[in-house]
SESELO-547060 format. One line per field, with one value per residue (C-alpha): residue in three letters; z, x, y. Coordinates in Angstrom, 3 decimals. Layout:
N
r	[Ala; ...]
Z	[Z; ...]
X	[X; ...]
Y	[Y; ...]
END
This chain:
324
r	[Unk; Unk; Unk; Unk; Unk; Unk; Unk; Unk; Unk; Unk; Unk; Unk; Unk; Unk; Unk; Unk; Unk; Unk; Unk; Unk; Unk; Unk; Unk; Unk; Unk; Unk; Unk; Unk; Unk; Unk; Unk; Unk; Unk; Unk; Unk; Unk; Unk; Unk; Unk; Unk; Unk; Unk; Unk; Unk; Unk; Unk; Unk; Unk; Unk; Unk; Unk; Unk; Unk; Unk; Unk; Unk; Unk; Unk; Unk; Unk; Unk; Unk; Unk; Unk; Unk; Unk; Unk; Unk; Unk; Unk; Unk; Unk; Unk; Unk; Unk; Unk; Unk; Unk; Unk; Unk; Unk; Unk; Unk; Unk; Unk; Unk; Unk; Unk; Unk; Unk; Unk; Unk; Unk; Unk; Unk; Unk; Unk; Unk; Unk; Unk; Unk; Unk; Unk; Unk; Unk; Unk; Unk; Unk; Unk; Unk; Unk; Unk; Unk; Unk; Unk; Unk; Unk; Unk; Unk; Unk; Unk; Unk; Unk; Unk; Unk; Unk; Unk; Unk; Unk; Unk; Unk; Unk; Unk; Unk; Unk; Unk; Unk; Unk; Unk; Unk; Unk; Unk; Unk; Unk; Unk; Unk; Unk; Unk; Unk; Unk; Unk; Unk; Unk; Unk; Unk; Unk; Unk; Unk; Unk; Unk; Unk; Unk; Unk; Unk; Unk; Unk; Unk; Unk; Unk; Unk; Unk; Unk; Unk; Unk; Unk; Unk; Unk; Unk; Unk; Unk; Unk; Unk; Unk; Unk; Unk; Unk; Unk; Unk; Unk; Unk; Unk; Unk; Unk; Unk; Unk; Unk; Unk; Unk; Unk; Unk; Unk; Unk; Unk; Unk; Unk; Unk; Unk; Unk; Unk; Unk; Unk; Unk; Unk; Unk; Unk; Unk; Unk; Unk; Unk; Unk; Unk; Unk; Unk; Unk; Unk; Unk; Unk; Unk; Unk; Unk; Unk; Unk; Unk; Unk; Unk; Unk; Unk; Unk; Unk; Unk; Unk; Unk; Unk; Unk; Unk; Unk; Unk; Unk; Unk; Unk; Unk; Unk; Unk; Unk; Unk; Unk; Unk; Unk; Unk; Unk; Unk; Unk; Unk; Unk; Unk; Unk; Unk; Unk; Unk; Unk; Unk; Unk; Unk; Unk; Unk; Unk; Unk; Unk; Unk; Unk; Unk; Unk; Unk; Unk; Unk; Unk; Unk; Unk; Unk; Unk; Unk; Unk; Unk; Unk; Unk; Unk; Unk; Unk; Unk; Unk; Unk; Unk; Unk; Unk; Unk; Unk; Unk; Unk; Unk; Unk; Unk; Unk; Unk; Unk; Unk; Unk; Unk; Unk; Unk; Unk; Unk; Unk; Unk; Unk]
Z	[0.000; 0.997; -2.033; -4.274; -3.020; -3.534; -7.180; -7.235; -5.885; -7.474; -10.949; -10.094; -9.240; -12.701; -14.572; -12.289; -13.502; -16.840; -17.203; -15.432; -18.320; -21.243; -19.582; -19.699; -23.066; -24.817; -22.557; -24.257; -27.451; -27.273; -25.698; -28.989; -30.930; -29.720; -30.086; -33.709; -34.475; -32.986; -35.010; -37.894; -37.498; -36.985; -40.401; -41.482; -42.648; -43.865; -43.405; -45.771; -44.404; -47.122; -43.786; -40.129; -39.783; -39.372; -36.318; -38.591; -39.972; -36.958; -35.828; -38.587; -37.417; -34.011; -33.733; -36.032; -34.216; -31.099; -32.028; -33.765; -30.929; -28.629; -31.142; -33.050; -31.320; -34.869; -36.611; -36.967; -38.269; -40.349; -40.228; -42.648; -43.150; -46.458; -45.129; -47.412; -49.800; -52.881; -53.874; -50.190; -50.216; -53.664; -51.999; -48.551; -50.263; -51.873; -48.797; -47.568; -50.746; -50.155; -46.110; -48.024; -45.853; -46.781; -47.222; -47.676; -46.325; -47.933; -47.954; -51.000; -51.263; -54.828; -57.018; -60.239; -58.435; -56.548; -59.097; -60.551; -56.984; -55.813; -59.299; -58.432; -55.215; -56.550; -59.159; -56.407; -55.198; -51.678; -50.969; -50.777; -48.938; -49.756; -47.340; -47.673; -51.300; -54.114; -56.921; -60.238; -60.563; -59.251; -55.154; -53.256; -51.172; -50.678; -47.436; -46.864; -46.599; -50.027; -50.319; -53.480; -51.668; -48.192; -51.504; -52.541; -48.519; -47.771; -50.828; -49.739; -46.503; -47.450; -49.957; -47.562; -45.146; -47.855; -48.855; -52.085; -52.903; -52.113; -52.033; -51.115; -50.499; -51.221; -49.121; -51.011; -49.908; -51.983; -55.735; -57.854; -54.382; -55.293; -52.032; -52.940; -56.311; -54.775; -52.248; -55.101; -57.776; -55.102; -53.842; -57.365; -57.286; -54.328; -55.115; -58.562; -59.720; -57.140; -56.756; -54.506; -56.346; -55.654; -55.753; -54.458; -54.470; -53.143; -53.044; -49.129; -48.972; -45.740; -42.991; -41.004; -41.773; -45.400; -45.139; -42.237; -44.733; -47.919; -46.102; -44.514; -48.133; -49.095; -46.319; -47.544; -51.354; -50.484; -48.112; -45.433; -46.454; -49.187; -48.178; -47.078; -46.521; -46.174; -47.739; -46.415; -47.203; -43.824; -40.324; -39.885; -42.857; -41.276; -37.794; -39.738; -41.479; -38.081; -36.737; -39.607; -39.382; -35.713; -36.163; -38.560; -36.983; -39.575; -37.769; -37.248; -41.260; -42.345; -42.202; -42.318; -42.381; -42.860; -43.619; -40.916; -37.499; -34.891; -31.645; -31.672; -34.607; -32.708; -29.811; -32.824; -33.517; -30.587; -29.890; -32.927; -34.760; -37.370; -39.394; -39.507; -40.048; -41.711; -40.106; -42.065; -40.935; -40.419; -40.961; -37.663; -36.660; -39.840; -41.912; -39.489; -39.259; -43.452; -43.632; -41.351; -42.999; -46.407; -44.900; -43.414; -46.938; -46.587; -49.539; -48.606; -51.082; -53.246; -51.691; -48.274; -47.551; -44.102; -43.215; -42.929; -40.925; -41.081; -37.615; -36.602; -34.035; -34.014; -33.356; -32.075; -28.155; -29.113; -30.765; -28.686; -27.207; -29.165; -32.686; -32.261]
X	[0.000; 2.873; 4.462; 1.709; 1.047; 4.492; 4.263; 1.645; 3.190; 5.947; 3.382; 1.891; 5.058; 6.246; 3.267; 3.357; 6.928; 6.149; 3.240; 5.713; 8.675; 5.765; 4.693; 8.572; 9.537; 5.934; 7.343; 11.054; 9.008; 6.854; 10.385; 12.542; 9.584; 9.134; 12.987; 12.801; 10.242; 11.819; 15.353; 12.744; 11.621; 15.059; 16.646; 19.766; 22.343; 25.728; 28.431; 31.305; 34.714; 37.668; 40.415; 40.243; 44.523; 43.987; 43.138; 41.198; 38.841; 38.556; 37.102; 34.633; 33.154; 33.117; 31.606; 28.772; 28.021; 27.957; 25.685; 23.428; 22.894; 22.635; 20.102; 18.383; 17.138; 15.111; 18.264; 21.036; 24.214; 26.693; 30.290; 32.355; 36.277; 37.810; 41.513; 43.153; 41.557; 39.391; 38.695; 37.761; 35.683; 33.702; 33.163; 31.928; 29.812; 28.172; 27.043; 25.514; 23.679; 22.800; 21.222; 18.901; 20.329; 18.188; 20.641; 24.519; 27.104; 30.801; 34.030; 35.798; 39.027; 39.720; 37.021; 37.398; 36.939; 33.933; 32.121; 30.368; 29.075; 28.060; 26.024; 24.571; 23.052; 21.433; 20.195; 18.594; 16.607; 19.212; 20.364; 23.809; 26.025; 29.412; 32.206; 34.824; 36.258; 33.544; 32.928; 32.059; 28.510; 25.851; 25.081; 22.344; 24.725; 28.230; 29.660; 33.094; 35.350; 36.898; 40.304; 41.570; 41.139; 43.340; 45.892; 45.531; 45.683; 48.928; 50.913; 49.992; 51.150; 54.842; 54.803; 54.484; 57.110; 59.498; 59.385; 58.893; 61.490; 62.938; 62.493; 59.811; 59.329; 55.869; 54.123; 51.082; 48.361; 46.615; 46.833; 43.807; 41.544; 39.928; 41.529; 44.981; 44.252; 42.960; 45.553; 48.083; 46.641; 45.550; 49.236; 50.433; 48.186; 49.381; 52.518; 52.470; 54.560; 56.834; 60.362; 59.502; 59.999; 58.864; 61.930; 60.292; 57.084; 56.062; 52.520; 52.552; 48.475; 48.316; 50.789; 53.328; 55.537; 55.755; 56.392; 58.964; 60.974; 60.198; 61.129; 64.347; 65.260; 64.752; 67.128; 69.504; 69.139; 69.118; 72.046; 71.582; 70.317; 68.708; 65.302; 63.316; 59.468; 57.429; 54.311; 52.483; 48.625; 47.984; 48.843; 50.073; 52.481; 53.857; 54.391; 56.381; 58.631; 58.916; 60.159; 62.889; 63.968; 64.322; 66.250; 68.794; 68.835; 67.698; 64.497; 65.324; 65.927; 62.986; 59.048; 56.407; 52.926; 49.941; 46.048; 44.182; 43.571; 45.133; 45.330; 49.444; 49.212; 48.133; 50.359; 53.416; 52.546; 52.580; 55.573; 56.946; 58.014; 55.556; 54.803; 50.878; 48.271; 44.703; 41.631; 39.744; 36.373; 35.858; 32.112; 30.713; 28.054; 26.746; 27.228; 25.095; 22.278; 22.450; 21.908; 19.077; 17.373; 17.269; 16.076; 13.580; 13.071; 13.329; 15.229; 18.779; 21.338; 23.287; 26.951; 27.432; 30.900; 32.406; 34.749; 38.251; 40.961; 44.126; 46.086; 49.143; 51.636; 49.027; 46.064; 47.201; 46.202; 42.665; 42.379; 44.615; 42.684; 40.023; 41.430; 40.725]
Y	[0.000; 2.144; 1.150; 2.016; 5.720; 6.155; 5.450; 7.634; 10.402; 9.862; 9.668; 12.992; 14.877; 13.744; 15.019; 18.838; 18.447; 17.957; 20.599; 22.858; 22.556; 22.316; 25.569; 27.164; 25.978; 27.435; 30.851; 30.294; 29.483; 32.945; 34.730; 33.805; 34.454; 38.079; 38.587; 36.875; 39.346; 42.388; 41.823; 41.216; 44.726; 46.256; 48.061; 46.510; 48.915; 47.603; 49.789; 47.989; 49.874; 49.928; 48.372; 48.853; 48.791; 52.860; 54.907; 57.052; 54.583; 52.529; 55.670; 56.346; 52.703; 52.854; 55.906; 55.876; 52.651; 53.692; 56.875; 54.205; 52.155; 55.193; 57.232; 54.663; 51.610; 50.207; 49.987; 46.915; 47.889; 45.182; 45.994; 44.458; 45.315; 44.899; 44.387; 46.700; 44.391; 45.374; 42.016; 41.456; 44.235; 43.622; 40.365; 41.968; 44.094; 41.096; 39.822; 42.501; 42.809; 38.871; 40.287; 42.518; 45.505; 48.541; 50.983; 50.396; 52.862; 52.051; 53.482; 52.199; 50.973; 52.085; 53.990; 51.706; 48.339; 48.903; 50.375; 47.860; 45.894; 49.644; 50.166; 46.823; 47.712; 50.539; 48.851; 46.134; 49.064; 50.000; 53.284; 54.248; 55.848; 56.888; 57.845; 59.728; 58.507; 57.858; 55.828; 56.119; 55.871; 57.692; 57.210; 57.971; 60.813; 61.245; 62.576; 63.661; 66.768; 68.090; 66.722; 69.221; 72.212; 70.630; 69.375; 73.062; 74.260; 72.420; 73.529; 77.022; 76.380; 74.975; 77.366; 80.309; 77.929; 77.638; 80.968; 79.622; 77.750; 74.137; 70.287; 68.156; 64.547; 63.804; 60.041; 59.457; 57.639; 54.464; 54.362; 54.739; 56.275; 59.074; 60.908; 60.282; 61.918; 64.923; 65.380; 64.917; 67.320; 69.748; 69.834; 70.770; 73.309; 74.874; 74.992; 76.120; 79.463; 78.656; 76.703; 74.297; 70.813; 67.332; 65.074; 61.847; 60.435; 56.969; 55.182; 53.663; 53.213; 55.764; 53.357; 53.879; 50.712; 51.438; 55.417; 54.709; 52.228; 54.952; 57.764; 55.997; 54.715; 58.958; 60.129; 57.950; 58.843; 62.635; 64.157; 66.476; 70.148; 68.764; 67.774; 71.274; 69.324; 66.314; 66.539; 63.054; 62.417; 61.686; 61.706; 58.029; 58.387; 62.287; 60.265; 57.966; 60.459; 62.848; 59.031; 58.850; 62.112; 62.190; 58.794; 60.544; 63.900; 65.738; 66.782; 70.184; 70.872; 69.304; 70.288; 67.915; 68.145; 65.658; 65.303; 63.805; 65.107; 62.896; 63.680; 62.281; 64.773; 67.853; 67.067; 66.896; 70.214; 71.314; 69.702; 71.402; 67.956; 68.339; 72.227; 71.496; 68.868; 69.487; 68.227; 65.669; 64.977; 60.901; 61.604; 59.908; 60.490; 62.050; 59.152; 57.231; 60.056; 60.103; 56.677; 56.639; 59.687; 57.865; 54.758; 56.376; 57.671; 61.079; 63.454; 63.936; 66.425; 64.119; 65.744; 66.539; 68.346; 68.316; 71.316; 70.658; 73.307; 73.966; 73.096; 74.971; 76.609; 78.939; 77.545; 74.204; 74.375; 74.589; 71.141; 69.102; 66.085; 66.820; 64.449; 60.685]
END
């Protein structure tokens, strides 16, 4: 008898049991079904960045994320990173094409190679957004500062330095992207109906590493007195030639200025290591709040330019700390 109601008890606290994890797997069930449905209803924006082996673009990513997920709470943003890579990107930008994202921010590597997969995704019907260098084929807007006219700023600048005359060693950033172009050509510019000449030019896709071992290779080439300026299209690549110079004491003869807007940039000028560098925008957040505004559908200009500024011995103490 004892035995029996035992068994029963035993039989009933298995059913309770039973009903009781039914009851918690149909709440899991209805949980994951709610949060299936919520990251249904989220917008998916890709955001397809050129390589994330620079301070400056690891920037541009990192903040417009973390404005997205502070500002707006219906949107999902995919980060992809091309690796210095434009076969890497083409094929990033695929995929994000393959998510169905709804509106595609991108960075290109190189202008002529992602063309064709950004013509494709407007063609699919998603809205894109170009950062910083463009491509050639209509977009849905382009944001970024005007690199020509910071080309054009910093040949004005050595050329004023120089007092118009002397040699330049010119770090240029990737080949074939649209902002090395600029920088290049709107350097000529500046420097035109003077006598200051470029005697060495090098491609080192906007690193250190490479401009340290070009600009080393340069100091070697060219003798001491020789060299009057480093032109370098950005930051990271100025750093690297302040590092050479420094290494072969030759600092002191040599100016060098850069295109970005570090903060280890600012404090060089301060320092008095490098001339000048000129602030270039990484679009965050207004990449992010561009991309929202079209998928949201609203009418956005087709070019939206960021303001750049000259930074100097003069002016210097008011942007240290604030770079990135």
């Amino acid at each position: 008898m004892f035995g029996q109601a035992l068994d029963n008890q035993r039989g009933d606290f298995i059913m309770f049991s039973l009903k009781r994890v039914s009851r918690a797997i149909a709440v899991c069930c209805l949980v994951a079904s709610s949060v299936g449905a919520q990251a249904a209803d989220k917008t998916l924006i890709g955001f397809s960045q050129a390589t994330m082996n620079h301070p400056w673009r690891i920037a541009m990513v990192n903040v417009n994320k973390e404005y997205a997920a502070q500002h707006y709470p219906d949107v999902e943003v995919l980060v992809t990173d091309g690796q210095n890579s434009a076969n890497k990107q083409v094929s990033d930008v695929e995929g994000l094409i393959a998510r169905h994202v709804k509106v595609l921010m991108i960075s290109p590597l190189q202008a002529q190679a992602l063309t064709p997969v950004v013509r494709e995704a407007m063609s699919d019907g998603i809205k894109v957004v170009t950062i910083d260098r463009e491509v050639n084929t209509p977009v849905t807007v382009h944001i970024g500062a005007e690199n020509r006219p910071i080309g054009v700023a910093a040949g004005r600048f050595l050329a004023q330095a120089l007092h118009g005359t002397g040699n330049v060693i010119e770090i240029q950033g990737t080949a074939g992207a649209s902002p090395t172009l600029d920088r290049h050509n709107g350097f000529a510019d500046g420097i035109k109906g003077t006598q200051i000449k470029v005697v060495a030019t090098q491609y080192c896709d906007y690193l250190r590493e490479p401009a340290l071992k070009f600009m080393e290779d340069q100091l070697q080439r060219f003798g001491p007195g020789t060299i009057q300026a480093v032109y370098a299209h950005n930051d990271e690549m100025a750093l690297a030639a302040v590092q050479a110079l420094q290494a072969a004491g030759r600092l002191k003869e040599v100016k060098v200025i850069g295109i970005d807007g570090q903060n280890t940039a600012f404090q060089a000028v301060k320092d008095g290591t490098m001339a000048a560098t000129f602030i270039y925008p990484f679009a965050a957040p207004e990449a992010i709040e561009y991309a929202h505004k079209v998928a949201l559908g609203e009418t956005v200009p087709a070019k939206v330019v960021l303001p750049g500024q000259q930074v100097d011995a003069t002016n210097v103490d008011k942007y240290l700390g604030k770079g990135f």
